[in-house]
FILOBA-42552 format. One line per 3 residues: number of its first residue (from 1); for each residue x, z, y of N, C-alpha, C. Coordinates in steps of 0.05 Angstrom, whole numbers, plus 5000, padded with zeros to 4 digits. Each point is the difference from the previous one (the first is absolute). Layout:
! residues N
NUM) X,Z,Y,X,Z,Y,X,Z,Y | ...
This chain:
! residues 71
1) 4437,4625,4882,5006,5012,5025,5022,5021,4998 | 4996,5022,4981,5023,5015,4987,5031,4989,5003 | 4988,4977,4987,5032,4983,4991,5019,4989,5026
4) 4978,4993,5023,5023,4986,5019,4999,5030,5021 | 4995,5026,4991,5009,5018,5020,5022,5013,4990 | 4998,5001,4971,5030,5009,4991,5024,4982,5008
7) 4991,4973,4992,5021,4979,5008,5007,5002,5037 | 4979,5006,5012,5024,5005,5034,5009,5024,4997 | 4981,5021,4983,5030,5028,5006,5017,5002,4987
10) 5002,4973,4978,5021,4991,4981,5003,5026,4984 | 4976,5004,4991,4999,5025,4974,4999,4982,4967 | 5014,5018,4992,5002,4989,4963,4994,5034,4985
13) 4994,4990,4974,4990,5024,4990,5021,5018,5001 | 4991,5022,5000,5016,5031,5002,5011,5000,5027 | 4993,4988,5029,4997,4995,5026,4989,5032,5001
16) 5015,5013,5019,4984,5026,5014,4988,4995,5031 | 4975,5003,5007,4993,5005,5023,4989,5017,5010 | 4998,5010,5024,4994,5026,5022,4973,4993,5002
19) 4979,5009,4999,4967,4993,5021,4995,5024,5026 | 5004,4992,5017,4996,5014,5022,4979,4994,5013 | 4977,5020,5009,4977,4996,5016,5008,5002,5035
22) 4993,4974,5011,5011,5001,5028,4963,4988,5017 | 4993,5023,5005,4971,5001,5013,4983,4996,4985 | 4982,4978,4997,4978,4992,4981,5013,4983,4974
25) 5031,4994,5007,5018,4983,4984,5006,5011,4968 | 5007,4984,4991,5021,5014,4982,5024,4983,4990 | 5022,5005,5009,5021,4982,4994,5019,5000,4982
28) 5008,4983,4981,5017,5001,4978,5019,4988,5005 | 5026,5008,4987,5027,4994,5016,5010,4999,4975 | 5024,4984,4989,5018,4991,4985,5024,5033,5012
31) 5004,5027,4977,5023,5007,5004,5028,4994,4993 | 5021,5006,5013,5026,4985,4999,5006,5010,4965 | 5009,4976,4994,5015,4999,4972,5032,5010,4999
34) 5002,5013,5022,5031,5013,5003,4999,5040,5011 | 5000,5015,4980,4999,5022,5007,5026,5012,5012 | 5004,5025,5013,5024,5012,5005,5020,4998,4978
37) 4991,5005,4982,5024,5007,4978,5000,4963,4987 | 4993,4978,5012,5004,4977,4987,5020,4983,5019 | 4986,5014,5025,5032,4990,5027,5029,5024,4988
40) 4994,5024,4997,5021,5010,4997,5017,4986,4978 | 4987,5009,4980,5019,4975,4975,5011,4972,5007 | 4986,4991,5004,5005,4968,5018,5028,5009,5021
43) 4999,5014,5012,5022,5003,5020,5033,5009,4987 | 4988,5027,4982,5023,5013,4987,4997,4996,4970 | 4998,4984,4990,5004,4995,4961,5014,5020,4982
46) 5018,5009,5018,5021,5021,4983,4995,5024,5015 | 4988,5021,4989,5002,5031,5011,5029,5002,5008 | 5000,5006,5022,5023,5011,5005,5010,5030,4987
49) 5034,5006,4997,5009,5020,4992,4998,5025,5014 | 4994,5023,4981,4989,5026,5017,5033,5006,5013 | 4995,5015,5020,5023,5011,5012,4998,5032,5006
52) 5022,5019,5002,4999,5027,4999,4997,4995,5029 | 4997,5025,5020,5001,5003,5019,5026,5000,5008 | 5014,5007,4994,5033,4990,5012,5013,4977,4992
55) 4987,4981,4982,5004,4975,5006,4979,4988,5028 | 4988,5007,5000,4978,4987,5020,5017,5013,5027 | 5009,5017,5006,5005,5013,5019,5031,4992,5007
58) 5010,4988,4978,5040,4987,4997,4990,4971,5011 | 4979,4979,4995,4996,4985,5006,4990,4994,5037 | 4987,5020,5000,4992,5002,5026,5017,5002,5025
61) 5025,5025,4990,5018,4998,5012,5025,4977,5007 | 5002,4987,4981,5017,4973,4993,4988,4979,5022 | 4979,4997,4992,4986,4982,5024,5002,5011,5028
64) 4987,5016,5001,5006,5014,5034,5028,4993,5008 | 5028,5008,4984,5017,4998,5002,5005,4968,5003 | 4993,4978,4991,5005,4974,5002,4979,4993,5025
67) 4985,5017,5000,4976,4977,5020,5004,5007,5036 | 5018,5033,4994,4999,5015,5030,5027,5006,4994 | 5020,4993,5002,5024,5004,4999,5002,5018,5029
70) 5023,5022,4997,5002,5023,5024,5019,4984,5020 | 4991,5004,5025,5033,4990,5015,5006,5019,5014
């Protein structure tokens, strides 16, 4: 019985799950295998380079300057 309830929450060993009591219930849930910092990596691979505040502030202006040109 064990075996075909891991198989629908498609759990394999070292599987983490939540047990939450919902009334007389108690429900166990498959948690996500993707944490904040596993989407972040996934997204950005390379740390980006630190910047001084007047680079951050030279860049900001450059853009403004390209994106809102004065007329």
């Amino acid at each position: 019985m064990l075996s075909r309830i891991r198989e629908k929450l498609g759990l394999v060993p070292g599987s983490k799950v939540e047990w939450c009591k919902e009334g007389d219930d108690v429900v166990v849930r498959p948690v996500s295998k993707r944490s904040s910092k596993t989407i972040h990596e996934a997204l950005f691979p390379v740390p980006p380079q630190p910047h001084s505040v007047d680079e951050m502030d030279e860049g900001i202006a450059v853009h403004l300057r390209q994106k809102c040109p004065r007329r």
